[in-house]
N, C-alpha and C positions, 0 to 999 in steps of 0.2 A: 796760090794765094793771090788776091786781088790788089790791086796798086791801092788801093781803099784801105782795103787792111791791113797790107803790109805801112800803109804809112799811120794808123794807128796804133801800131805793136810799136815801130820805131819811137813816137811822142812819146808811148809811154816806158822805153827802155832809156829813152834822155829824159824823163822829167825828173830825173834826182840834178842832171846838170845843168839844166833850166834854171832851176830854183836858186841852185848854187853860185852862180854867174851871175841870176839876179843876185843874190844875198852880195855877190861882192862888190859889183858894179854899179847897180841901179841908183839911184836919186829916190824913186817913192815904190821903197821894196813892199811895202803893203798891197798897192795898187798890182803891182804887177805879179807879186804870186798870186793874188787873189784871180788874177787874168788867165795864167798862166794853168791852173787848178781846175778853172770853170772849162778850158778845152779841153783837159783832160777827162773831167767829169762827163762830159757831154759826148764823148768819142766810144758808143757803144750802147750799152745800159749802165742806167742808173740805179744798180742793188747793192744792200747793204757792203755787200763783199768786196764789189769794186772800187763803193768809196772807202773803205778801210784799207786799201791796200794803196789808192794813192794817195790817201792820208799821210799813210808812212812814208813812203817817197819824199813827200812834199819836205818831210818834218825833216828826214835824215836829209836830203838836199841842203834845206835850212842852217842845220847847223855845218853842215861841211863849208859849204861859205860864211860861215862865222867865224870861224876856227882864222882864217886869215886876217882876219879885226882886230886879233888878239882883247880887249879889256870893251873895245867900242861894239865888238860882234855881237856881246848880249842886248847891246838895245837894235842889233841887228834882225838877231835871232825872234826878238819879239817881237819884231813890225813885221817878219812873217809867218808867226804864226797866229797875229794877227787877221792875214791876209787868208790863212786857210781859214779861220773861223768866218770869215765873210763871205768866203766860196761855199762852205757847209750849208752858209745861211739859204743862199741862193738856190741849193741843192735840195733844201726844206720846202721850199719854197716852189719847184720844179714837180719838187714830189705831189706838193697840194694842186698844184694845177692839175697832174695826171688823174689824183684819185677823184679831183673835181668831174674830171671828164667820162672818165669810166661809172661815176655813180648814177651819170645819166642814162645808164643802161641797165633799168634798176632788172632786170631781167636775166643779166651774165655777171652782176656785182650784187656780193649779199652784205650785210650788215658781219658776218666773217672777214670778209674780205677786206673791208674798214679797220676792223681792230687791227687787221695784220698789216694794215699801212699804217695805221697809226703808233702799235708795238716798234716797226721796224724806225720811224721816226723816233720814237721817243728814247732810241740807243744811241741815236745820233753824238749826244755832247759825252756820254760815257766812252764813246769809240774814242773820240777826238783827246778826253784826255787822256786813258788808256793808252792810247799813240804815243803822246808826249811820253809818258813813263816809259813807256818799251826803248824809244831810242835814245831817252835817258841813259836807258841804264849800258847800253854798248858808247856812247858818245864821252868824248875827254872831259874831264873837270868843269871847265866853265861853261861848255854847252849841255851838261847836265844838270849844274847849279841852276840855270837859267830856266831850265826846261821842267826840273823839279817845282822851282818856286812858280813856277804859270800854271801846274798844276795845282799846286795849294790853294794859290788865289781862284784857279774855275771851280775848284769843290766848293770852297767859302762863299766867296760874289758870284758864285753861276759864269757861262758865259755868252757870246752873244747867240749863237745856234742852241744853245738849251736853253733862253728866251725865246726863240725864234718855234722853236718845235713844240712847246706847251701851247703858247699862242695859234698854231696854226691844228694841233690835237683837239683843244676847245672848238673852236670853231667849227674843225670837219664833225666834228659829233653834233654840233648843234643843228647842222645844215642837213645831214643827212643819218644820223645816229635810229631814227622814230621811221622812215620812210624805207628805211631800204628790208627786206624781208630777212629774219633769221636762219631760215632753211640754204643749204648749198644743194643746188638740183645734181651735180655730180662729186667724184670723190677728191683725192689728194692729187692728182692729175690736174685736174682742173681749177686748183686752189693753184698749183703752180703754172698754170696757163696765166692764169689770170694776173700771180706777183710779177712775171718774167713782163707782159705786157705792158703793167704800170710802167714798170722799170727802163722799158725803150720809150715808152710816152715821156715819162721824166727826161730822159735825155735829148730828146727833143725841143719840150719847153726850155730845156736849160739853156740850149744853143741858145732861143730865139733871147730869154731872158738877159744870156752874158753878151749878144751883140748890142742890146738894148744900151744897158748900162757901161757898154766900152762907147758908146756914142756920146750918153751923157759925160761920162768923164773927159770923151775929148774936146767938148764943146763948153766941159767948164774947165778948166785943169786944175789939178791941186798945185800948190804952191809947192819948189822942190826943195822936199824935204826929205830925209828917208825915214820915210814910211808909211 
């Protein structure tokens, strides 16, 4: 195994105690899971599967450094799950960059291949709160109350990444929906030639996008608060 990969299996075997550490310690626990989330994201490919899995990490990390807060951990817990909803964004966001690039290649990208990025985006905010319930329901009392009620309110008022992914579904339809051709020149092989390739594009852009925005944040700083 390569020093490369061996140190992206390690990130992501501590990212439950990344989070948790933030949750206990940090000053603007928003910011920095959200930081801490986008290197993860970015460490591999970017497909549905990888982000549901450290989705979950993130959440159960989350509440484990709650749990130490005792009564104050809930407004803990929700300034970072805050912070994963702003990573998702970003991750939306990654995504559209990659399918932007590949549709330039109207030749090896069909009008298929769009839906199935667009499909796989528009599961985004259902993953995210699905998550929340999952570790609901193994997590103690008040990191479940807490997790419970963040889910009722994203079914109700939406959240920020299923804002993020309607907005960015309209758009790729519009840009490229009429231009790219119906036909796929080969079969299910190359349907997944094509998803696995967005998916390391995605993570790419995402690097370039979460150094972007850890610039901007150091050059402006939030005020310390937590979250």
């Amino acid at each position: 195994m390569s020093t490369a990969k061996s140190d992206k299996n390690s990130n992501r075997d501590n990212l439950e105690g990344y989070i948790k550490e933030a949750v206990e310690t940090d000053n603007n626990i928003r910011e920095t899971v959200r930081c801490i989330t986008l290197k993860a994201f970015s460490e591999g490919k970017l497909d549905f599967s990888e982000i549901s899995q450290i989705a979950n990490r993130v959440v159960k990390g989350a509440g484990l450094g709650a749990i130490t807060h005792g009564r104050d951990g809930q407004d803990k817990l929700t300034y970072a799950v805050a912070g994963l909803d702003d990573a998702l964004c970003s991750a939306a966001e990654a995504c559209k960059l990659a399918v932007e690039e590949a549709s330039s290649h109207v030749n090896t990208f069909s009008k298929q291949d769009l839906d199935r990025a667009i499909n796989d985006l528009s599961e985004l905010e259902a993953m995210f709160l699905d998550t929340l319930k999952e570790v609901a329901i193994e997590a103690n009392e008040t990191v479940s109350d807490t997790l419970n009620d963040l889910v009722r309110h994203g079914r109700v008022s939406g959240t920020a990444v299923g804002q993020k992914t309607t907005e960015i579904a309209t758009l790729l339809n519009q840009q490229f929906s009429e231009r790219l051709s119906d036909t796929v020149s080969a079969g299910v092989d190359s349907a997944a030639k094509v998803t696995s390739n967005l998916a390391y594009a995605a993570a790419g852009f995402l690097d370039a996008l979460g150094q972007k925005l850890n610039q901007k944040s150091t050059s402006n700083p939030a005020p310390n608060k937590s979250k």
